[in-house]
C-alpha positions in Angstrom: 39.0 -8.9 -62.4 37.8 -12.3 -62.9 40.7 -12.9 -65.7 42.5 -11.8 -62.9 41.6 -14.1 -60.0 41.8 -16.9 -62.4 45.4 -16.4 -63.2 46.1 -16.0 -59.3 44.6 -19.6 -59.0 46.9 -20.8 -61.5 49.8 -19.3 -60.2 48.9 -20.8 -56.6 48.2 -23.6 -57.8 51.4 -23.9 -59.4 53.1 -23.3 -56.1 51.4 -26.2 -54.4 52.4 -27.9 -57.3 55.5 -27.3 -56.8 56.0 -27.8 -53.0 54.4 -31.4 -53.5 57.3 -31.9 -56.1 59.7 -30.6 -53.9 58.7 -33.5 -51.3 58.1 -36.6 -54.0 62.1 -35.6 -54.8 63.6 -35.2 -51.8 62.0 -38.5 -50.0 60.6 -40.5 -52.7 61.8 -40.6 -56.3 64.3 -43.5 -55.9 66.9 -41.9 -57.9 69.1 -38.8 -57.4 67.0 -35.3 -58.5 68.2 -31.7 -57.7 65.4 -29.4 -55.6 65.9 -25.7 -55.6 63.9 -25.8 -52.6 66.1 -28.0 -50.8 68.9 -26.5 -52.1 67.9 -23.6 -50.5 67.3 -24.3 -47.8 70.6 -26.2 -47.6 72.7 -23.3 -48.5 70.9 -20.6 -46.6 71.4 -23.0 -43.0 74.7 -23.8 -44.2 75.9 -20.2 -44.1 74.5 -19.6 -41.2 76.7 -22.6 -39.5 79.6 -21.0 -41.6 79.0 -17.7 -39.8 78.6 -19.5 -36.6 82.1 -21.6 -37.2 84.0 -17.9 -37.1 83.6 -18.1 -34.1 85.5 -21.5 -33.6 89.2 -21.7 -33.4 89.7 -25.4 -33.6 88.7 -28.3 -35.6 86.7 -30.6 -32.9 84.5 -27.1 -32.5 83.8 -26.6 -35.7 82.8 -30.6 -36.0 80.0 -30.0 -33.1 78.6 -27.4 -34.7 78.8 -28.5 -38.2 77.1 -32.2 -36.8 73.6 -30.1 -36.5 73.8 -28.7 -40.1 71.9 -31.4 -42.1 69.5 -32.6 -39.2 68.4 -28.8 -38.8 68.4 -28.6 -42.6 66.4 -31.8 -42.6 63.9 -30.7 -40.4 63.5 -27.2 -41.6 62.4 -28.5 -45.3 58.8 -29.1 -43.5 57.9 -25.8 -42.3 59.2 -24.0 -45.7 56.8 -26.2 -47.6 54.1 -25.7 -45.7 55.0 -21.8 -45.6 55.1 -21.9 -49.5 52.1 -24.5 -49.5 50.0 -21.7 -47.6 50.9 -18.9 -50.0 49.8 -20.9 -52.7 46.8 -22.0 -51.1 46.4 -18.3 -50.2 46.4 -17.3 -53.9 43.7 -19.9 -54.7 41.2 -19.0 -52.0 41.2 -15.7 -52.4 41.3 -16.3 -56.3 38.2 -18.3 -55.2 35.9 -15.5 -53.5 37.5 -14.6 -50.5 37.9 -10.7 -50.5 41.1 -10.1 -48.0 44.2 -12.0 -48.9 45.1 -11.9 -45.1 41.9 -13.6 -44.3 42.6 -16.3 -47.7 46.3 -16.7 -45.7 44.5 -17.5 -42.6 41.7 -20.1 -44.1 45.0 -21.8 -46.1 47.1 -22.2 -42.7 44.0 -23.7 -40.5 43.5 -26.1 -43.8 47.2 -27.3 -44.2 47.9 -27.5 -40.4 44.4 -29.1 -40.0 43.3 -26.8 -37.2 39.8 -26.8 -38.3 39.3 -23.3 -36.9 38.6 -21.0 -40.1 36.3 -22.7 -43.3 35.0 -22.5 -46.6 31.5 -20.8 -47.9 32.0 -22.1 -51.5 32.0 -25.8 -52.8 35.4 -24.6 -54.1 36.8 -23.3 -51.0 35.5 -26.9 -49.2 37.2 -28.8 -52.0 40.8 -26.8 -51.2 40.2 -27.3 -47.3 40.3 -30.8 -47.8 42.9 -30.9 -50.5 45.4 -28.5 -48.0 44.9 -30.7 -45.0 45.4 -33.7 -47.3 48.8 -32.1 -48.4 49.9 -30.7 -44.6 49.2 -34.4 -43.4 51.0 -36.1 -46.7 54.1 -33.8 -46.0 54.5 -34.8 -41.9 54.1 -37.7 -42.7 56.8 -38.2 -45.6 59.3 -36.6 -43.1 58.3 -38.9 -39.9 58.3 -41.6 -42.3 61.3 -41.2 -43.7 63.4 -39.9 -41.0 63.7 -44.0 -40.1 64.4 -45.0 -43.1 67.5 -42.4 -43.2 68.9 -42.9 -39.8 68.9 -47.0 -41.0 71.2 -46.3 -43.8 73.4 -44.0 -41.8 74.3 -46.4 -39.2 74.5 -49.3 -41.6 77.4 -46.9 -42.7 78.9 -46.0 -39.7 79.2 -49.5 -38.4 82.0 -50.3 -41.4 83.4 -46.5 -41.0 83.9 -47.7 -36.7 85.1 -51.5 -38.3 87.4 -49.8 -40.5 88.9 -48.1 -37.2 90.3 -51.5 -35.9 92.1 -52.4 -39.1 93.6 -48.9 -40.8 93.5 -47.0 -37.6 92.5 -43.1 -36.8 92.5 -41.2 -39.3 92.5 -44.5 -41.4 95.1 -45.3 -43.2 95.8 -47.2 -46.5 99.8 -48.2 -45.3 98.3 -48.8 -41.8 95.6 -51.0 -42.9 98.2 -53.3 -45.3 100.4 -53.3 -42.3 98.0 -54.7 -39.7 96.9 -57.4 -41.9 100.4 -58.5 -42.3 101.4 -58.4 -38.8 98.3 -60.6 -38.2 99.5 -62.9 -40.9 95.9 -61.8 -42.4 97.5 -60.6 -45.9 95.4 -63.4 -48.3 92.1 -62.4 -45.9 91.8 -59.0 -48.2 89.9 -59.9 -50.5 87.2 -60.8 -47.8 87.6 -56.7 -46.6 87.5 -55.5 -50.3 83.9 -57.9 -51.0 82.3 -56.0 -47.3 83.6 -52.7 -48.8 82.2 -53.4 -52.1 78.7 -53.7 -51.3 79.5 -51.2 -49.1 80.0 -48.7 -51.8 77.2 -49.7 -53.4 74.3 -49.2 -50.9 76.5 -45.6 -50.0 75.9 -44.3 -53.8 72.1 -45.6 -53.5 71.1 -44.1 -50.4 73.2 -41.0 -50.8 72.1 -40.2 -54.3 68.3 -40.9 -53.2 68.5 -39.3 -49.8 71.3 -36.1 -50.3 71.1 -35.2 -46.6 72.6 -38.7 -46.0 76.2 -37.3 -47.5 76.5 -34.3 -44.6 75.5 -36.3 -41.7 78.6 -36.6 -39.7 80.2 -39.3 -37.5 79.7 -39.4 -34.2 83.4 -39.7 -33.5 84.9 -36.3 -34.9 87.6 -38.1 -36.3 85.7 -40.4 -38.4 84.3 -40.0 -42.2 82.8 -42.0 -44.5 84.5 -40.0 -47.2 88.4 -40.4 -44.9 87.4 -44.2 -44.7 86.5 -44.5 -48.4 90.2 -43.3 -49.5 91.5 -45.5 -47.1 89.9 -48.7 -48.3 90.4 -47.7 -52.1 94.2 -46.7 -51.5 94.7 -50.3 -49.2 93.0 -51.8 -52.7 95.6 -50.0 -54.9 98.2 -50.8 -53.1 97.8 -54.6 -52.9 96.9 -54.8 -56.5 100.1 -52.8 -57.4 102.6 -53.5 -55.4 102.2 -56.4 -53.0 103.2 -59.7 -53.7 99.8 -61.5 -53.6 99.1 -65.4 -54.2 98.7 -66.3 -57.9 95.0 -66.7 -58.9 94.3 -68.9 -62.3 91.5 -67.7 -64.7 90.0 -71.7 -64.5 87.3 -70.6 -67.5 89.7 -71.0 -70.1 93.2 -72.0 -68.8 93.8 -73.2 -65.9 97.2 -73.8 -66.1 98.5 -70.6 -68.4 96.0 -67.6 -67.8 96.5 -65.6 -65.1 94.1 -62.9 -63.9 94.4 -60.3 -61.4 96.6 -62.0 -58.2 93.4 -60.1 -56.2 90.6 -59.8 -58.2 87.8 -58.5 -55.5 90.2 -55.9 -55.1 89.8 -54.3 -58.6 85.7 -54.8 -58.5 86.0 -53.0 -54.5 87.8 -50.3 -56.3 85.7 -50.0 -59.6 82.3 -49.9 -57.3 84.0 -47.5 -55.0 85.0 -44.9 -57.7 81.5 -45.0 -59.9 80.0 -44.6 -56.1 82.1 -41.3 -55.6 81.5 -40.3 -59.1 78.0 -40.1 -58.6 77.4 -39.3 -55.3 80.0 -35.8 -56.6 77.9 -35.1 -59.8 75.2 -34.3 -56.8 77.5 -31.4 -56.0 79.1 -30.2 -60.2 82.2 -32.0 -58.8 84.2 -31.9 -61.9 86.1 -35.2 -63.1 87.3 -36.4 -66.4 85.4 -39.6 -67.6 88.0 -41.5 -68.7 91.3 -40.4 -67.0 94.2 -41.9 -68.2 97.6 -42.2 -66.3 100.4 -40.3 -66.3 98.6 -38.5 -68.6 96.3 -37.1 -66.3 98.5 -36.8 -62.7 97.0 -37.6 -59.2 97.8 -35.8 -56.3 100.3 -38.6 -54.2 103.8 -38.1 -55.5 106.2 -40.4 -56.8 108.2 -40.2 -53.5 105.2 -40.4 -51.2 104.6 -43.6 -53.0 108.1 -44.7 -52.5 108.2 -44.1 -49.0 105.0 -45.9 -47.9 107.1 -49.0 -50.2 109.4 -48.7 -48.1 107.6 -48.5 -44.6 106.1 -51.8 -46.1 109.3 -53.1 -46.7 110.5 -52.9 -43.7 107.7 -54.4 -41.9 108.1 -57.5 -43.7 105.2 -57.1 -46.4 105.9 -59.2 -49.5 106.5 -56.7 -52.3 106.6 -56.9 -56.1 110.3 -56.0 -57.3 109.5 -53.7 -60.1 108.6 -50.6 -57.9 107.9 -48.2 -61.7 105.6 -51.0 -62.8 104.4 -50.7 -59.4 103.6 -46.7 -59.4 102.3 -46.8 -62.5 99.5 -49.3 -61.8 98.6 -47.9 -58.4 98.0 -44.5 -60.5 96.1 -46.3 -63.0 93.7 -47.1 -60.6 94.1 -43.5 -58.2 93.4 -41.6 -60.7 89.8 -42.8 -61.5 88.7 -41.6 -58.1 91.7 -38.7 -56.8 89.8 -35.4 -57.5 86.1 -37.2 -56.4 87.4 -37.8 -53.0 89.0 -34.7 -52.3 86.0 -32.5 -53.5 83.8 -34.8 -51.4 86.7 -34.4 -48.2 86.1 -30.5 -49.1 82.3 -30.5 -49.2 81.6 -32.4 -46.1 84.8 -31.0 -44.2 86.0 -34.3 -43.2 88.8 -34.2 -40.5 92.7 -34.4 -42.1 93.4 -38.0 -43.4 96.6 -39.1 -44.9 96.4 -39.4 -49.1 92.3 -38.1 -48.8 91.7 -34.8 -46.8 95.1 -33.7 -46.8 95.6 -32.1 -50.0 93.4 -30.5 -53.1 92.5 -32.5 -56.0 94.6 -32.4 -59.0 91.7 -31.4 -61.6 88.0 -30.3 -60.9 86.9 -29.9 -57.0 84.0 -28.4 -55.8 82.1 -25.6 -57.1 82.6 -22.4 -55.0 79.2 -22.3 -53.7 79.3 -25.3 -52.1 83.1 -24.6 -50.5 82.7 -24.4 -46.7 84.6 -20.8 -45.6 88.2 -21.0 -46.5 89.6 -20.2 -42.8 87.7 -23.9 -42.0 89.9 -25.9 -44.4 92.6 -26.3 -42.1 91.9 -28.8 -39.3 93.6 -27.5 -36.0 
């Protein structure tokens, strides 16, 4: 019996372990880490939303009611660890003296919820009252404290995402954006978008690979994404770099006369920062992806005459163009194919509303695992 209580301590103890580990992951390591505790409880709420989305018939429905999945999620981590918490602190007491399990349940949940009502006889039973309401109060208070700090990042997001409205229109749009800026006689002000859009990417891959809830937390407009806006801004980048006709900018470290280096260089670093940003925010989610993807060798999923015809809607609005339109395509898939299947899976995971060259079509290679595809009769948005 007393080999016996000793290895219910350790197993309890191992659970409280655990649940503290489950809370230093989720809202403190400062680097992206899987939980299968959040992960549960993820998927779990997320089917039940799926089952609730049957019901819907049209896309702005389903939007409503897929808006409350990760703040519901978010909140319902805290009473799961302090349910698991309890059991483990359960095991312990009654591992520690206490004859009736129920009555080791009950001393655990007055400790963790620091109620005060039910207490120790033993040193040891004093030492886990204090350690449980230690650990009830240190897991409130990570969620209340952090609960700021993820609500900041988000709106620092959304305030480029409503920005990005004005320029590429709704759903954004990469043609749209290119020909706004050249009907406001804006074209050489790019590379001013693509440096906001770079750091842009770069505080999105740090707050949504530290804080994971931050990639399902929806828009308030139903027609606006962070993942939509992302294709846009990369696609605008693409674009300019391969096919419009941009002022000439001289590499002045070595010659400044006879070098030439990219006619838009921010654009290329907007578009590198955007694509690692994708990549890793998807490796949260086994979004599959080739590390070095090489064009035409590995395809993308915009055609040859889709690319054509948004040349020529270019064209015809005036927009200086570069006259080789096959050197053209294959640059722009040079650079679409570093980031093509990353931002459809992530379209797919966070059911982003339709979007021209981003939602509207599957990636090419990889996507999403199927557990974390929403229910197939949501892919089309009505």
């Amino acid at each position: 019996m007393a080999l016996l209580r000793v290895a219910v301590f350790l197993f309890g103890l191992y659970i409280v372990g655990s649940t503290v580990a489950s809370a230093v992951r989720t809202f403190v390591l400062p680097r992206s880490a899987g939980d299968r505790i959040a992960s549960f409880v993820y998927s779990y709420s997320r089917r039940l939303f799926d089952y609730r989305m049957r019901f819907s018939d049209t896309y702005a429905q389903r939007d409503r009611i897929r808006a409350l999945l990760s703040p519901v999620s978010l909140v319902a981590l805290l009473p799961v660890w302090l349910v698991i918490a309890s059991l483990g602190y359960a095991a312990m007491f009654w591992a520690s003296g206490i004859d009736s399990f129920y009555d080791a349940w009950v001393l655990s949940g007055s400790s963790l919820l620091t109620l005060g009502f039910a207490k120790g006889d033993t040193f040891l039973q004093t030492l886990l009252t204090f350690t449980a309401a230690t650990i009830g109060l240190i897991l409130v208070a990570l969620l209340i404290a952090y609960l700021p700090t993820m609500y900041t990042a988000f709106s620092k997001r959304e305030v480029a995402v409503n920005l990005l409205a004005a320029g590429a229109g709704t759903p954004p749009s990469a043609i749209e954006l290119l020909l706004r800026y050249n009907r406001l006689g804006r074209l050489d002000e790019l590379s001013k978008l693509w440096e906001v859009w770079e750091s842009w990417f770069a505080e999105v891959e740090e707050s949504h690979t530290t804080l994971s809830p931050l990639v399902f937390f929806r828009s308030p407009l139903p027609e606006h994404s962070w993942v939509t806006a992302s294709g846009a801004v990369l696609d605008a980048a693409a674009l300019s770099l391969a096919a419009v006709e941009m002022p000439l900018i001289p590499n002045i470290q070595t010659a400044p006369q006879a070098h030439i280096v990219y006619r838009d260089p921010q654009a290329a670093l907007c578009i590198r920062m955007g694509y690692l940003a994708l990549r890793r925010i998807g490796e949260l989610f086994q979004v599959q992806h080739k590390r070095k993807p090489s064009f035409p060798e590995d395809s993308i999923s915009i055609t040859r005459a889709e690319f054509d015809a948004a040349l020529d809607k270019l064209t015809a609005a005036g927009v200086p163009l570069k006259p080789d339109r096959d050197a053209a395509w294959q640059d722009f898939g040079g650079w679409r194919v570093n980031y093509d299947s990353n931002l459809h899976a992530l379209a797919e995971l966070v059911m982003a509303p339709e979007a021209p060259w981003s939602s509207d079509r599957d990636p090419v290679f990889g996507g999403l695992p199927d557990h974390f595809k929403p229910l197939k009769n949501h892919a089309k948005k009505n």
